[in-house]
VEXMAR-214297 format. One record per residue (C-alpha): z, y, x; residue in one letter; residue number from 0. Coordinates in Angstrom, 2 decimals. Example, Ala and Ser with C-alpha at 12.3 -4.5 7.8 and 13.67 -1.06 7.14 Angstrom:
VEXMAR-214297
REC / zz / yy / xx / aa / i
REC / 7.80 / -4.50 / 12.30 / A / 0
REC / 7.14 / -1.06 / 13.67 / S / 1
This chain:
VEXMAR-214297
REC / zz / yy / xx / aa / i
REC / -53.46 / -89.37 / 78.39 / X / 0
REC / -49.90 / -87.65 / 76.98 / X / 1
REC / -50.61 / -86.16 / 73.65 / X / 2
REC / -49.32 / -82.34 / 74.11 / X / 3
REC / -46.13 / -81.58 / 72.20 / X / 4
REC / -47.00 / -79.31 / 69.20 / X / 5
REC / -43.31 / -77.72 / 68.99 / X / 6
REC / -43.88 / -76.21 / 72.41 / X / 7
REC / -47.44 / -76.03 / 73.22 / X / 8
REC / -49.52 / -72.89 / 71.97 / X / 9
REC / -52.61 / -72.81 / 69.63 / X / 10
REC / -55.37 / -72.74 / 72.01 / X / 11
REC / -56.88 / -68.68 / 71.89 / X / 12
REC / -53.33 / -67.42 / 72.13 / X / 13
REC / -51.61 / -65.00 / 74.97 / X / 14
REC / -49.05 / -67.32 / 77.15 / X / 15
REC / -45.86 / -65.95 / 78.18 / X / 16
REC / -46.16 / -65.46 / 82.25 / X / 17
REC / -43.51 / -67.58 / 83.42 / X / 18
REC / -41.50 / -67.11 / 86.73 / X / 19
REC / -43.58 / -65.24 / 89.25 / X / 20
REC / -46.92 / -64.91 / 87.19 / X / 21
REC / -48.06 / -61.28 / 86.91 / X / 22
REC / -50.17 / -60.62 / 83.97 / X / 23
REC / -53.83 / -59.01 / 84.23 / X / 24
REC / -52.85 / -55.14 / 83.00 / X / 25
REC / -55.72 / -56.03 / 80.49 / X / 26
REC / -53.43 / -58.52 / 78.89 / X / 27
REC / -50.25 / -56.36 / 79.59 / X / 28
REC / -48.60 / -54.74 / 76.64 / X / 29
REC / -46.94 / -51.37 / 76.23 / X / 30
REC / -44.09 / -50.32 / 73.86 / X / 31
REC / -46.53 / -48.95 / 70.84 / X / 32
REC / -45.10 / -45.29 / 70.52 / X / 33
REC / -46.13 / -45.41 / 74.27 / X / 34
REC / -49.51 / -46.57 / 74.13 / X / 35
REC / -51.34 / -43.38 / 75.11 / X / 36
REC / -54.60 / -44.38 / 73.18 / X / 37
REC / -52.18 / -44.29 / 69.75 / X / 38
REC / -50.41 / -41.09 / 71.06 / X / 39
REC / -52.00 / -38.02 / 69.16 / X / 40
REC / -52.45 / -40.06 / 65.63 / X / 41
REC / -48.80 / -41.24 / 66.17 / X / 42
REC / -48.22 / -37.52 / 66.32 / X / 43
REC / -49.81 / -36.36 / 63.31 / X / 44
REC / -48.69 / -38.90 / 61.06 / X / 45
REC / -45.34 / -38.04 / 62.43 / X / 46
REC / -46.19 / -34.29 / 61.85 / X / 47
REC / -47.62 / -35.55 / 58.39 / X / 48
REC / -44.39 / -37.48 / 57.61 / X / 49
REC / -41.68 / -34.19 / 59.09 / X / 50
REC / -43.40 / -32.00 / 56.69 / X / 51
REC / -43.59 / -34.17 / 53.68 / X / 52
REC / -39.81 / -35.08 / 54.38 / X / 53
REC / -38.78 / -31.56 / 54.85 / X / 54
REC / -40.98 / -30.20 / 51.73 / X / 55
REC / -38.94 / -32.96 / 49.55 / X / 56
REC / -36.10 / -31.69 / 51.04 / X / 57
REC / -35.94 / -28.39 / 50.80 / X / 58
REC / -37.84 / -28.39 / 46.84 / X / 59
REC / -36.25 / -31.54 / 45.04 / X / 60
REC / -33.20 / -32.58 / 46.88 / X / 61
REC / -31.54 / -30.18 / 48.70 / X / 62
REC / -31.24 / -27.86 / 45.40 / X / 63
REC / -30.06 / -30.62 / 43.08 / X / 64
REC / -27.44 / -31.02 / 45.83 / X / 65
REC / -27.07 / -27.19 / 46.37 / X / 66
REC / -26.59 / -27.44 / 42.59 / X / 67
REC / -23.76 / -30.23 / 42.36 / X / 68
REC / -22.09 / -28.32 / 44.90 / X / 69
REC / -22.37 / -24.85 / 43.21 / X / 70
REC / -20.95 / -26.89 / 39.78 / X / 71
REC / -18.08 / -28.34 / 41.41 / X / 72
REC / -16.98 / -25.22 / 43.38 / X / 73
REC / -17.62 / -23.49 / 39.78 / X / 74
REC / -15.41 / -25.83 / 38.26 / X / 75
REC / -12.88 / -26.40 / 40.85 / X / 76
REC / -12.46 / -22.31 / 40.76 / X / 77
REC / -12.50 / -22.69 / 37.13 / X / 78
REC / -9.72 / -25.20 / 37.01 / X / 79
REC / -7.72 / -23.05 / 40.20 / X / 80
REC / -8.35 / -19.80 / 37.79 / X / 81
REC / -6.86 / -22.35 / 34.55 / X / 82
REC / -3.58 / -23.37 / 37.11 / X / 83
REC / -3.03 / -20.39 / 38.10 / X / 84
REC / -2.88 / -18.95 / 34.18 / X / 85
REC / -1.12 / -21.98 / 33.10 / X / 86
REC / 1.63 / -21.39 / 36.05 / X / 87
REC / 2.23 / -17.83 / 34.93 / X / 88
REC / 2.33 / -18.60 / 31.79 / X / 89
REC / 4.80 / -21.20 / 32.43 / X / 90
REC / 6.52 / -19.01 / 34.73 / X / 91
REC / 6.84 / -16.37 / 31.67 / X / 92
REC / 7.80 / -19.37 / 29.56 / X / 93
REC / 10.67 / -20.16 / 31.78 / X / 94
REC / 12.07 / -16.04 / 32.70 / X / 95
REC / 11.30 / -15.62 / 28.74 / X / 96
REC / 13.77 / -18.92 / 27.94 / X / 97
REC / 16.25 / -17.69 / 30.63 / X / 98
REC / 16.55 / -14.53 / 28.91 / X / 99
REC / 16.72 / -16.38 / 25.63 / X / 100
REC / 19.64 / -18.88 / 26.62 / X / 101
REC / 21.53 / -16.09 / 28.57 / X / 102
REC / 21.32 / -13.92 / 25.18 / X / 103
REC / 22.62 / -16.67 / 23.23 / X / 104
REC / 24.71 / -17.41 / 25.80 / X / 105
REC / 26.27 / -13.56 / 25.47 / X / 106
REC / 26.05 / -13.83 / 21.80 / X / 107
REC / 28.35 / -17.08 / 21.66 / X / 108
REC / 30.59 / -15.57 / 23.92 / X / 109
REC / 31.16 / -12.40 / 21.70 / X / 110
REC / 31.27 / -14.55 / 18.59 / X / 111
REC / 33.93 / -16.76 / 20.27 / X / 112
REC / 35.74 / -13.63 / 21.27 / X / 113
REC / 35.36 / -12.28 / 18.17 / X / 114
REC / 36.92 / -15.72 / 16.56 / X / 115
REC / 39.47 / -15.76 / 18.68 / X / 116
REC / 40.25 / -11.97 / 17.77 / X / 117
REC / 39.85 / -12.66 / 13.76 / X / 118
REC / 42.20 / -16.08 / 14.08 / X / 119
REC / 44.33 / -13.81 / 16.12 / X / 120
REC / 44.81 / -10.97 / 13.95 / X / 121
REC / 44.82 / -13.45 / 10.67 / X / 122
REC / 47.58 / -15.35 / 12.92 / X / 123
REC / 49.83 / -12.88 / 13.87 / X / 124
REC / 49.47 / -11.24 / 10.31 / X / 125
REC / 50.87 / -14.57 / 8.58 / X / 126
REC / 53.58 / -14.58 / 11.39 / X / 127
REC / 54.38 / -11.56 / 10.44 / X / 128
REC / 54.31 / -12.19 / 6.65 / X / 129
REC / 56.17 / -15.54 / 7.52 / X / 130
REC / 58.74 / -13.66 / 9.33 / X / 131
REC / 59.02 / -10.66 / 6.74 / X / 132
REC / 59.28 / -13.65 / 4.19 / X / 133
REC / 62.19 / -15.71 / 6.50 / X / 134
REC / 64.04 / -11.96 / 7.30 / X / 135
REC / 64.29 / -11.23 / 3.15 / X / 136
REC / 65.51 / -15.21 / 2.74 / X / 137
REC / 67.75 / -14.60 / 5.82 / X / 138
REC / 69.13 / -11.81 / 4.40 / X / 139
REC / 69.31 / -13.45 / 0.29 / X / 140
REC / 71.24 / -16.13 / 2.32 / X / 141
REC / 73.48 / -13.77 / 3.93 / X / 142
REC / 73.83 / -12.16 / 0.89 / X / 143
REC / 74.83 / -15.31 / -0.85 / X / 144
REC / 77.27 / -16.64 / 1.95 / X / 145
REC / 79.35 / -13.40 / 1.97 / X / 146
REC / 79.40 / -13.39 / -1.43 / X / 147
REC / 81.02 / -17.31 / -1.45 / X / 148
REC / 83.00 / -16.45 / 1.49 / X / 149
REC / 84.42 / -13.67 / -0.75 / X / 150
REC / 84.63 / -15.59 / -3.98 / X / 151
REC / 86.04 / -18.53 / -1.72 / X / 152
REC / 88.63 / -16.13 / 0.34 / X / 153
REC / 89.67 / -15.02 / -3.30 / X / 154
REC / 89.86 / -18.42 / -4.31 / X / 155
REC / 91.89 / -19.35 / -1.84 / X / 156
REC / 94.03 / -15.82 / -2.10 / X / 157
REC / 94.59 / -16.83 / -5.78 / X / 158
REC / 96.00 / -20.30 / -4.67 / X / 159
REC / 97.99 / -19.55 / -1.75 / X / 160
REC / 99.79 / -17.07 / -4.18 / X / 161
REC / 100.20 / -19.65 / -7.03 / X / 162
REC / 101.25 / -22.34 / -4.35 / X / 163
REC / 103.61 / -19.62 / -2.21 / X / 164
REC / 104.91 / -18.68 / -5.86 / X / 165
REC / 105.69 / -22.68 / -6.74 / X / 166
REC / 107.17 / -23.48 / -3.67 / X / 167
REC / 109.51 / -20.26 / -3.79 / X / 168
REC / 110.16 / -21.33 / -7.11 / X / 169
REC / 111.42 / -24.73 / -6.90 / X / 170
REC / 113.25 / -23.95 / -3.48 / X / 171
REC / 115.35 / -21.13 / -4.45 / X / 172
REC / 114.90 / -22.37 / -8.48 / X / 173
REC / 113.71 / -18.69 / -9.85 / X / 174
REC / 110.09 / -17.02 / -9.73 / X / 175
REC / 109.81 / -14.70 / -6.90 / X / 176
REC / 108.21 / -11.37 / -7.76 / X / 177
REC / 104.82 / -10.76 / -7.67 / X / 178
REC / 104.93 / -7.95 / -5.30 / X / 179
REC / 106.95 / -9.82 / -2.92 / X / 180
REC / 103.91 / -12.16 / -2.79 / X / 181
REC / 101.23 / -10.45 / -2.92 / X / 182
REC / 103.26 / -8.57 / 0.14 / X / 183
REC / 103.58 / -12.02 / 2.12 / X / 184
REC / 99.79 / -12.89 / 1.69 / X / 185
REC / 98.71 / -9.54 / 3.23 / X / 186
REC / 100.95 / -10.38 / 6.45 / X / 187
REC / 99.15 / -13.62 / 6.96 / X / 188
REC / 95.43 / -12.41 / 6.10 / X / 189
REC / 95.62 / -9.85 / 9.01 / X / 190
């Protein structure tokens, strides 16, 4: 006799699997458990038992710690909105309070330029003015001194065109003309 294969043959006192076309005794059938009527009304009170302990821990332990967290972070994230919103305005007054700053210095350089420009002006046009009142008097020294040469010169010359009219008469004609005669000819030829 064939010695039965202990990989595929049952311990003896164990339920068989029906194969093709068996039908089980409904003795030795078996139900999904939470459909087993005889299980039914304990199945509901431990499920009653286990809803009420669930929703007890829920509602006393957990829920408020997470009721909590949430109440801290909405705290803190209005908190740090409330923070933003100061720090904008704040940096919002920073910024209108540095326009007004750099447009005051802004109208404060322009009136000291202007009033540079105004003081170099003034201080300019009063050494022009000096320069010029300086340059008229040296003009006029000059002018002064020229007509004064010119004269002296024209005199000069006067004296020597009547010595060299008086020399030439002279050693032409052999005498000394007269001074009047001279002094005559020299007026002709100045006008």
């Amino acid at each position: 006799m064939a010695q039965p294969n202990p990989l595929t043959t049952p311990p003896p006192g164990t339920d068989t699997y029906a194969g093709k076309g068996e039908i089980l005794h409904p003795a030795e059938q078996h139900a999904f458990p939470p459909f087993e009527t005889h299980t039914f009304l304990a199945q509901i009170v431990w499920l009653a038992l286990a809803f009420g302990l669930l929703y007890y821990l829920m509602s006393k332990i957990a829920l408020p710690r997470i009721q909590g967290i949430l109440h801290d972070r909405a705290t803190r994230l209005s908190a740090d909105l409330d923070e933003a919103q100061r720090m904008k305005a704040e940096a919002d007054a920073a910024g209108a309070a540095y326009e007004k700053s750099l447009n005051e210095a802004q109208g404060k350089a322009r009136e000291i330029a202007q009033e540079t420009r105004n003081a170099l002006s003034a201080e300019a046009e009063t050494k022009r003015k000096s320069l010029e009142a300086e340059l008229n008097q040296r003009l006029a020294a000059s002018e002064t001194t020229i007509r004064g040469r010119t004269e002296q010169a024209m005199g000069n010359v006067r004296t020597i065109a009547g010595e060299t009219a008086t020399a030439i008469v002279e050693r032409l004609t052999g005498q000394a003309p007269d001074q009047a005669s001279v002094e005559r000819a020299l007026n002709a030829t100045a006008h």
